[in-house]
C-alpha positions in Angstrom: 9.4 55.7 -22.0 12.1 57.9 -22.1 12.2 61.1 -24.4 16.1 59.3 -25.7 13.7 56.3 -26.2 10.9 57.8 -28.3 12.9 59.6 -30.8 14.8 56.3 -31.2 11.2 54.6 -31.4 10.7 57.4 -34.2 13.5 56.4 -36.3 12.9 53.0 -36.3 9.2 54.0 -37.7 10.5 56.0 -39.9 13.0 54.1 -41.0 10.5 51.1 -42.1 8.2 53.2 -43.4 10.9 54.2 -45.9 12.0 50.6 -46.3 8.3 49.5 -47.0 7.9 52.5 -49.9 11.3 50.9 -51.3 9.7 47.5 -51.4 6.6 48.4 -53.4 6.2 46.7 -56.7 4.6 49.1 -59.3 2.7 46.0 -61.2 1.3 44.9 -57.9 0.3 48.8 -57.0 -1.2 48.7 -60.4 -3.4 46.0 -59.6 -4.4 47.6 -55.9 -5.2 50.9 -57.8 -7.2 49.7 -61.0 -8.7 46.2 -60.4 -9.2 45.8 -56.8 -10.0 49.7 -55.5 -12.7 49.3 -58.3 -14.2 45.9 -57.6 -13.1 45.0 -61.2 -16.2 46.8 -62.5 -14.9 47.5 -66.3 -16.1 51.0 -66.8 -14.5 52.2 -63.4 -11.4 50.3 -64.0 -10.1 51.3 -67.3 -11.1 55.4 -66.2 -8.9 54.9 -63.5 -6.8 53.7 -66.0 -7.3 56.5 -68.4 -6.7 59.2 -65.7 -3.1 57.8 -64.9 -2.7 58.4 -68.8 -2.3 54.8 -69.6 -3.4 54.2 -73.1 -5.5 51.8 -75.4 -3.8 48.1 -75.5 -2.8 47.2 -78.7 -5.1 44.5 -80.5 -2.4 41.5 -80.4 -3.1 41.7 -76.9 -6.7 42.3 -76.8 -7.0 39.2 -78.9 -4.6 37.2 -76.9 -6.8 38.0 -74.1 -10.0 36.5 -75.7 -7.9 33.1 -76.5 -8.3 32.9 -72.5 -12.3 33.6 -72.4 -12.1 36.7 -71.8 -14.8 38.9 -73.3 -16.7 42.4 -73.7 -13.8 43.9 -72.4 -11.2 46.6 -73.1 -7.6 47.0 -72.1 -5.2 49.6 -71.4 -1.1 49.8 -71.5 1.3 51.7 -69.9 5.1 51.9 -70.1 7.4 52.8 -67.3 11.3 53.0 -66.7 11.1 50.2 -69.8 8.4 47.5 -67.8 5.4 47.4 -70.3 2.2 47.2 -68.4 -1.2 45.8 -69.6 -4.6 45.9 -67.7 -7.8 44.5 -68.9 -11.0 44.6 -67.4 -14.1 42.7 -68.7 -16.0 39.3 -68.5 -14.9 36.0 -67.8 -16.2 32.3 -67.0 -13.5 30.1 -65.2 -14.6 26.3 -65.3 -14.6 25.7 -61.2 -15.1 22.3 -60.0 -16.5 21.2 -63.9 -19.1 24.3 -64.3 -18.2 28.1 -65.6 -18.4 30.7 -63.4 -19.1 33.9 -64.7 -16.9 36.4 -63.3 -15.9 40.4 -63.9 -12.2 40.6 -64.0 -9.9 43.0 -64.0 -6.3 41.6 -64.8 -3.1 43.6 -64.6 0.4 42.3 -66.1 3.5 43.6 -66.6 7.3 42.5 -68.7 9.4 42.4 -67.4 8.5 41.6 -63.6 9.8 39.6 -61.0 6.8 37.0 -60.7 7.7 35.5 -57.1 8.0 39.0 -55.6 3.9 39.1 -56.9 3.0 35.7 -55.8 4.1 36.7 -52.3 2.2 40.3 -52.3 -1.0 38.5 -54.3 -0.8 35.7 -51.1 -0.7 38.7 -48.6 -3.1 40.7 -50.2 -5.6 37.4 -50.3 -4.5 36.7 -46.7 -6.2 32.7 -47.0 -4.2 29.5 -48.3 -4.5 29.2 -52.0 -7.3 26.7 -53.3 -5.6 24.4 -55.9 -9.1 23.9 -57.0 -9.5 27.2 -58.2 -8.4 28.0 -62.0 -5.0 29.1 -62.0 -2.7 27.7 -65.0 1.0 27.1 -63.0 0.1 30.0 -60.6 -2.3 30.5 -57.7 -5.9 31.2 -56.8 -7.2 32.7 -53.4 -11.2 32.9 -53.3 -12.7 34.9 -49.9 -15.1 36.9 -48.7 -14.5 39.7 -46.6 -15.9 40.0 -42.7 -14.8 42.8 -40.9 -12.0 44.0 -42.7 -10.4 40.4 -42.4 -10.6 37.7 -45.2 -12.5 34.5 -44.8 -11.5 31.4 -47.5 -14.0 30.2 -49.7 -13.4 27.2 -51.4 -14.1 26.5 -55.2 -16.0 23.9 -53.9 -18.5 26.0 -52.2 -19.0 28.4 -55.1 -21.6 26.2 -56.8 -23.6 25.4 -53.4 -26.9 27.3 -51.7 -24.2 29.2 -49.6 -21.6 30.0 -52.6 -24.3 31.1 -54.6 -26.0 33.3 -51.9 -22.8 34.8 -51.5 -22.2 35.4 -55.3 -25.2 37.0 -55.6 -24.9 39.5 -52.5 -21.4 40.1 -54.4 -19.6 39.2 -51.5 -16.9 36.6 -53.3 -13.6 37.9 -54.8 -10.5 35.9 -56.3 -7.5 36.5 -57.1 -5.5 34.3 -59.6 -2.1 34.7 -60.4 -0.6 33.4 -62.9 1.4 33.6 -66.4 4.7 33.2 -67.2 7.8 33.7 -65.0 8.9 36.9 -66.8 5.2 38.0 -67.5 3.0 37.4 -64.1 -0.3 38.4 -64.4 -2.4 39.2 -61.5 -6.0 38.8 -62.3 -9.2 40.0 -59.7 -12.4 38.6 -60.3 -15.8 39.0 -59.0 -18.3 36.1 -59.6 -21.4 37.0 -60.6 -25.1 35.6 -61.7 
């Protein structure tokens, strides 16, 4: 390659580097950061929380929270450039193919947010097709397990067999379900447990 060649090469790099910063959404980086970087253990999620000075989640939310069956849990808000932000990490039991299955969660939404821009990161992130018979209220639900850096689908289907369960109880399952409303996506990661 010619030296005229690699600086051009270096541009274009740099160039979509810059362009890929300008794309990141600050709900979905939330979500990265807190929920998924902590394997939506509560205690580890809302310090990371508390460290980026986010502060305690008023109790209309909290209780909101628990009218989804959500429990033991805490939550934590933030507000930036006018978008308020709400995390909550605790316990959960989705009903999956007719039986609850306990989960830890760690849920991040934001208002206002543009909820198709998070659909499309949440699908990327998840990298498998979403499982319609996952729990996911007018949103979307990705189950997986990772294998060499890559994500392999596991299907709500499978989560109450020998195999699902073996794999719940090595902690190898995540999911991540997003949903709410169009102004107020919420991005939820859960880890089944036993």
């Amino acid at each position: 390659m010619s030296r005229a060649g690699a600086i051009l090469s270096g541009v274009v790099a740099a160039a979509l580097s810059i362009a890929g910063a300008a794309r990141a959404d600050p709900t979905f980086d939330a979500f990265q950061n807190l929920c998924v970087k902590t394997r939506a253990q509560p205690a580890a999620a809302l310090a990371a929380a508390d460290a980026h000075g986010w502060t305690d989640m008023p109790a209309m939310f909290r209780d909101e929270i628990a009218k989804q069956g959500f429990s033991a849990g805490e939550g934590r808000a933030k507000s930036i450039n006018r978008v308020l932000t709400l995390m909550y990490a605790g316990k959960g039991a989705p009903v999956i193919e007719g039986a609850p299955v306990p989960v830890r969660a760690c849920a991040v939404g934001a208002r206002p947010a543009d909820s198709a821009a998070l659909k499309k990161l949440a699908a990327a992130f998840a990298a498998v097709p979403p499982d319609p018979g996952l729990p996911a209220s007018k949103g979307q639900a990705f189950a997986f397990t990772e294998d060499g850096g890559a994500h392999r689908q596991v299907l709500g289907t499978e989560l109450h067999s020998p195999r699902g369960q073996a794999l719940i109880r090595q902690g190898k399952v995540a999911m991540v379900i997003v949903g709410g409303k169009p102004a107020a996506p919420l991005l939820v990661y859960a880890i089944p447990t036993l």
